[in-house]
TIKE-616075 format. One record per residue (C-alpha): residue number from 1; x, y negated, z negated. Coordinates in Angstrom, 1 decimal, always signed. Layout:
N
 num      u      v      w
 NUM      X      Y      Z
...
END
This chain:
263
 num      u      v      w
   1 +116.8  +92.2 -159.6
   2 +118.0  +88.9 -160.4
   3 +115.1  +86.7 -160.6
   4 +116.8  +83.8 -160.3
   5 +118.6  +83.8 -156.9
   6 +115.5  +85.8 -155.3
   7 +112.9  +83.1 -157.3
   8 +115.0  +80.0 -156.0
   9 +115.7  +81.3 -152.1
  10 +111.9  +81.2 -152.3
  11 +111.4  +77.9 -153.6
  12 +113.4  +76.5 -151.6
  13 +112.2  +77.7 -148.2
  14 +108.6  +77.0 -149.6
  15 +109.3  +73.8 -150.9
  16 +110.6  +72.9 -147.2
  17 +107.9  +74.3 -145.1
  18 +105.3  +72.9 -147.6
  19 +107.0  +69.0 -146.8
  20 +106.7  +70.0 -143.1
  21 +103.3  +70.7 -143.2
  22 +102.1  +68.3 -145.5
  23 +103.4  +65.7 -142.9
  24 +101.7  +67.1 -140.5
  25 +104.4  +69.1 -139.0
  26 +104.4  +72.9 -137.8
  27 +106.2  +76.0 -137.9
  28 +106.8  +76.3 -134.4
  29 +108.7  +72.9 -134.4
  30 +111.6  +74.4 -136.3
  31 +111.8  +77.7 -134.7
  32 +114.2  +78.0 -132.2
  33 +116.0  +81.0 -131.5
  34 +118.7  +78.6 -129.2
  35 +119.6  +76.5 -132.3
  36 +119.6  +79.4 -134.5
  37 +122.3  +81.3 -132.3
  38 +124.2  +78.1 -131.5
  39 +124.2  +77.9 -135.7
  40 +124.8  +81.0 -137.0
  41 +126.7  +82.8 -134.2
  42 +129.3  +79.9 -134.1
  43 +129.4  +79.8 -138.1
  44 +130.2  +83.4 -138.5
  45 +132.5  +83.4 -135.5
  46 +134.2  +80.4 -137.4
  47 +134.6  +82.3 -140.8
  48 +135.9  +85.2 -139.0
  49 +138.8  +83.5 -136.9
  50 +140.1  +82.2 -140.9
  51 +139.5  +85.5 -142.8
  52 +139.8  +89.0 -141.5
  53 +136.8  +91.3 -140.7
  54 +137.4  +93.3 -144.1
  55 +137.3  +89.9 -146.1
  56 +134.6  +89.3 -144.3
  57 +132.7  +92.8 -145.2
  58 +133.7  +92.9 -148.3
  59 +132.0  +89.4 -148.7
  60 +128.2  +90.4 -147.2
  61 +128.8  +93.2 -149.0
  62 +129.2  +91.6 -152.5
  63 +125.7  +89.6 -151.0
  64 +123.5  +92.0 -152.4
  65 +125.0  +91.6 -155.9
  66 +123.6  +88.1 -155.4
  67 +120.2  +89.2 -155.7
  68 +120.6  +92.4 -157.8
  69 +123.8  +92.7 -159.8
  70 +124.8  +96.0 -161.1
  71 +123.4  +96.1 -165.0
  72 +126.5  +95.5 -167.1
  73 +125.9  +97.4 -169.9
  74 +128.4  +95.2 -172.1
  75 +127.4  +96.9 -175.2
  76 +127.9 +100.1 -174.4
  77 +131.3  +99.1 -173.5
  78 +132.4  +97.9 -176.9
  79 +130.6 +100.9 -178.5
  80 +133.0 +103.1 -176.2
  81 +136.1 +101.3 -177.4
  82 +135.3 +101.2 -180.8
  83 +134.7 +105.2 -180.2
  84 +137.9 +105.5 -178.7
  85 +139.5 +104.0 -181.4
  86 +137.6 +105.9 -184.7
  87 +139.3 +109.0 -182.8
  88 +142.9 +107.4 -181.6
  89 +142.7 +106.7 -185.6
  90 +142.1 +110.5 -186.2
  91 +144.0 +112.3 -183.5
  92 +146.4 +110.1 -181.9
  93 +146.2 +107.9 -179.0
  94 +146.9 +111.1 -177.1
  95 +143.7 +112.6 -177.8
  96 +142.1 +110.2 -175.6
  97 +143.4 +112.0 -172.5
  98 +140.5 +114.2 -173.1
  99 +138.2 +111.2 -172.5
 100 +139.7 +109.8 -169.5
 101 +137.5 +111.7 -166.8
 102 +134.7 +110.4 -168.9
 103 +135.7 +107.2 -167.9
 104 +133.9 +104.9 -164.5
 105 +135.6 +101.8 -164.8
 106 +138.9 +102.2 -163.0
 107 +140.4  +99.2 -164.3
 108 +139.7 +101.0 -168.4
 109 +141.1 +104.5 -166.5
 110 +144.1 +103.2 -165.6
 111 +145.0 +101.4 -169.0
 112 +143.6 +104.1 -171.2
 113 +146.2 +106.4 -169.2
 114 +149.1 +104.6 -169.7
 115 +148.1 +104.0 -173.3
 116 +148.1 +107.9 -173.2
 117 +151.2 +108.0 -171.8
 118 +152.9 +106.4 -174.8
 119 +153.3 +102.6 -173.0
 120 +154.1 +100.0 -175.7
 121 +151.4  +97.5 -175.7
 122 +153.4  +94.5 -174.6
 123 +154.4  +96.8 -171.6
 124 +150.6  +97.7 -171.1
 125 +149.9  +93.7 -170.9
 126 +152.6  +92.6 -168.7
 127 +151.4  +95.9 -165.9
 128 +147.6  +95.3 -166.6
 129 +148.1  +91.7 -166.4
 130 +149.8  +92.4 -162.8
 131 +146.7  +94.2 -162.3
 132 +144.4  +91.6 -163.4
 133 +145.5  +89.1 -161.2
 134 +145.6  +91.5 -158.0
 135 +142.2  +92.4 -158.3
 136 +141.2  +88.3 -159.1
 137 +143.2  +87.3 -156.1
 138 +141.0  +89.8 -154.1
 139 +137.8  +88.9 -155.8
 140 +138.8  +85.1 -155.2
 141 +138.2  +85.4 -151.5
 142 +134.9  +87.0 -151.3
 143 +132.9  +83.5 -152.3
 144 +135.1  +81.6 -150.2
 145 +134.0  +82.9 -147.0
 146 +130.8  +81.6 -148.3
 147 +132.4  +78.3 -148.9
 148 +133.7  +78.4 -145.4
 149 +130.6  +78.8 -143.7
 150 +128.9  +75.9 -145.8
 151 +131.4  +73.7 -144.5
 152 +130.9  +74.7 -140.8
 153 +127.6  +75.2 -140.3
 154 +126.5  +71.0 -141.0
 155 +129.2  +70.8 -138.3
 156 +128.5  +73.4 -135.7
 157 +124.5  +72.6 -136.4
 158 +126.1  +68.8 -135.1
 159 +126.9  +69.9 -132.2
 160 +124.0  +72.3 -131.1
 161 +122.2  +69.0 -131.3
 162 +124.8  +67.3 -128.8
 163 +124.2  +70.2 -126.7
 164 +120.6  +69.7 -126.7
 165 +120.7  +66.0 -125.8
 166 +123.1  +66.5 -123.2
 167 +120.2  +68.6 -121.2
 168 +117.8  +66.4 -122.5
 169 +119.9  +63.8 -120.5
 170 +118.9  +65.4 -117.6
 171 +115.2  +64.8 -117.7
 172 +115.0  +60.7 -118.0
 173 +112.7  +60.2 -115.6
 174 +110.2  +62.4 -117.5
 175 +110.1  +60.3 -121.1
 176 +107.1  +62.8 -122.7
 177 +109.7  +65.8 -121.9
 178 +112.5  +63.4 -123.4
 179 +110.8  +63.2 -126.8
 180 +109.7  +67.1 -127.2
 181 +113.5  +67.8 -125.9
 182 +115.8  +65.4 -129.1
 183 +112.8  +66.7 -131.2
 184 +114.0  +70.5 -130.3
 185 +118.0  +68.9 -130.3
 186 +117.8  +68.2 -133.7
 187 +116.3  +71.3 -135.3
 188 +120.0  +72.6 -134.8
 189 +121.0  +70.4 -137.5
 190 +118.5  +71.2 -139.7
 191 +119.4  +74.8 -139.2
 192 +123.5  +73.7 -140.0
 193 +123.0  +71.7 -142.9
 194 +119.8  +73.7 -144.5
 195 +122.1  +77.2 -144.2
 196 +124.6  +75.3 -146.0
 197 +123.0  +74.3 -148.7
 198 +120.6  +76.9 -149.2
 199 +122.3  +79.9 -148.7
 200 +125.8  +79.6 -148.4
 201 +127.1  +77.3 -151.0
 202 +124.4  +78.7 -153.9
 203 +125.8  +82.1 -152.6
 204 +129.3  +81.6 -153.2
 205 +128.4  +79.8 -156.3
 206 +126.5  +83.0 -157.9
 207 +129.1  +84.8 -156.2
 208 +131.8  +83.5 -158.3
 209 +129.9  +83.3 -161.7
 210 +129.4  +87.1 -161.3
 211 +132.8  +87.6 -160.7
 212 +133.8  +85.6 -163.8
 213 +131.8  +87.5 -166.0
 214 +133.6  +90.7 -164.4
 215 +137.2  +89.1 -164.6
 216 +135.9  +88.2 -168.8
 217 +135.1  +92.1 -169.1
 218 +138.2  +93.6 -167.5
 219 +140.3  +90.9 -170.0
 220 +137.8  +92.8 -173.3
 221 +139.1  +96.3 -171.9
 222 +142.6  +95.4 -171.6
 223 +142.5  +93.6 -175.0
 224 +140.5  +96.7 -176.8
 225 +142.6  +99.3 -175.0
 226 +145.5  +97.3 -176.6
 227 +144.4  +96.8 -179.9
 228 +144.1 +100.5 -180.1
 229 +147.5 +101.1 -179.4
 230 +148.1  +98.1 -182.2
 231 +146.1 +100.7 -184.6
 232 +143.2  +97.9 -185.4
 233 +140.5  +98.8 -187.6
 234 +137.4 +100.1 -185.7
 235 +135.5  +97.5 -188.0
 236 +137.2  +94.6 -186.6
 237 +137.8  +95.6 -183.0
 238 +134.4  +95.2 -182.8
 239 +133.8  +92.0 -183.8
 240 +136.7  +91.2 -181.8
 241 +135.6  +92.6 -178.4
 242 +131.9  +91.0 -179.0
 243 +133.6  +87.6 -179.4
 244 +134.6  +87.9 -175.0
 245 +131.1  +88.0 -174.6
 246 +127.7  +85.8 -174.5
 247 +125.5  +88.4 -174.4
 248 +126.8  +91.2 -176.6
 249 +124.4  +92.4 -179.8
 250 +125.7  +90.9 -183.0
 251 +126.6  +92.8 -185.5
 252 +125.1  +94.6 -188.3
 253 +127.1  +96.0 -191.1
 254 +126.7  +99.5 -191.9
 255 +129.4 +100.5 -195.2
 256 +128.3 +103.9 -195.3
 257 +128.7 +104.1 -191.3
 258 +132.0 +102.3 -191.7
 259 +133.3 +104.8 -194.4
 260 +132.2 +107.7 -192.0
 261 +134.4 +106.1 -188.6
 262 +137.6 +105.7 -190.6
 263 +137.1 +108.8 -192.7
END
């Protein structure tokens, strides 16, 4: 669970309500199932007329992520690397093919294969590269339907509240139902401009710092799978593997464990 994303969602809404009932306001005031349908139903029919439906699925998809990403285990990773190379170092490259069903990550399959399959590693950099940018191209998208709808909605909440003064138009002769109606007009706004920059915008936001820190990992595996090829020492393709990432344990230094990896 990322505490952050779920933590701030609520502090925002309560933050909100709280100003609305301090002056004096109520909930029922800014629920309205019209404004919300004018809102949201014209925002995501927006978003889907400039990306298609699987863009679209893959991006409420990735949602959840928002709120609780997948643990990445980034330690684990480099321990796995350094592993892989301690026994390239002792059996060849091509003893790794053993391993390769082991492997989750289909990005680190499919670069450990062709490591396997004897490519040179400037060959394995220019096809993994082609990859890389595939799969960033993709991922690239996802937060900007996000983006997309935090642009439309201010607009589309805009013009639920024209729609709702032009039937409060129609009552003039009545000024108490004139009030209550641009009072009920303008909650479409507040439903436009607060999805925007509550929920859609933060989303895409997280969206794409997550998807960073994804892109960051893939460019450890390719540079670890490569450096294995390049025969580096266990030793220090582990210091240089933790240097892609923030969060990754520091180092301890172990001689007798070192003499036992390259042994």
């Amino acid at each position: 669970m990322d505490k952050a994303s779920v933590g701030g969602v609520i502090l925002a809404i309560a933050g909100i309500m709280a100003g609305l009932l301090i002056e004096g306001g109520n909930l029922g005031q800014i629920l309205q199932p019209t404004a919300a349908l004018i809102v949201f139903g014209g925002t995501m029919g927006a978003v889907l007329v400039q990306y298609p439906l699987t863009t679209v699925g893959a991006a409420f998809r990735k949602l959840v992520h928002v709120f609780a990403a997948p643990r990445k285990e980034n330690d684990k990773l480099i321990s796995l690397l350094v592993d892989f190379a301690n026994k390239a170092r002792r059996q060849g490259v091509v003893s790794l093919d053993a391993d390769l069903n082991t492997i989750n990550d289909p990005f680190l399959r499919q670069a450990v294969t062709l490591a396997v399959d004897g490519t040179e590693p400037t060959d394995l950099r220019k096809i993994m590269h082609v990859n890389l940018e595939a799969i960033s191209e993709h991922d690239d998208q996802l937060p900007a339907v996000f983006e997309a709808a935090g642009g439309f909605s201010p607009t589309i909440g805009i013009l639920g509240a024209v729609l709702g003064l032009i039937q409060v138009m129609q009552h003039l002769d009545n000024i108490q139902e004139v009030g209550r109606g641009i009072a009920v007009a303008f909650v479409a706004t507040i439903y436009g401009v607060g999805a925007a920059n509550l929920f859609f915008l933060p989303f895409a936001g997280k969206m794409r710092m997550q998807l960073r820190e994804d892109h960051q990992r893939r460019e450890m595996m390719l540079e670890g799978v490569i450096s294995i090829l390049e025969g580096m020492n266990p030793r220090i393709l582990q210091v240089k593997l933790a240097g892609f990432l923030k969060d990754a344990a520091p180092i301890e230094s172990n001689p007798k464990r070192d003499r036992e990896r390259v042994a």
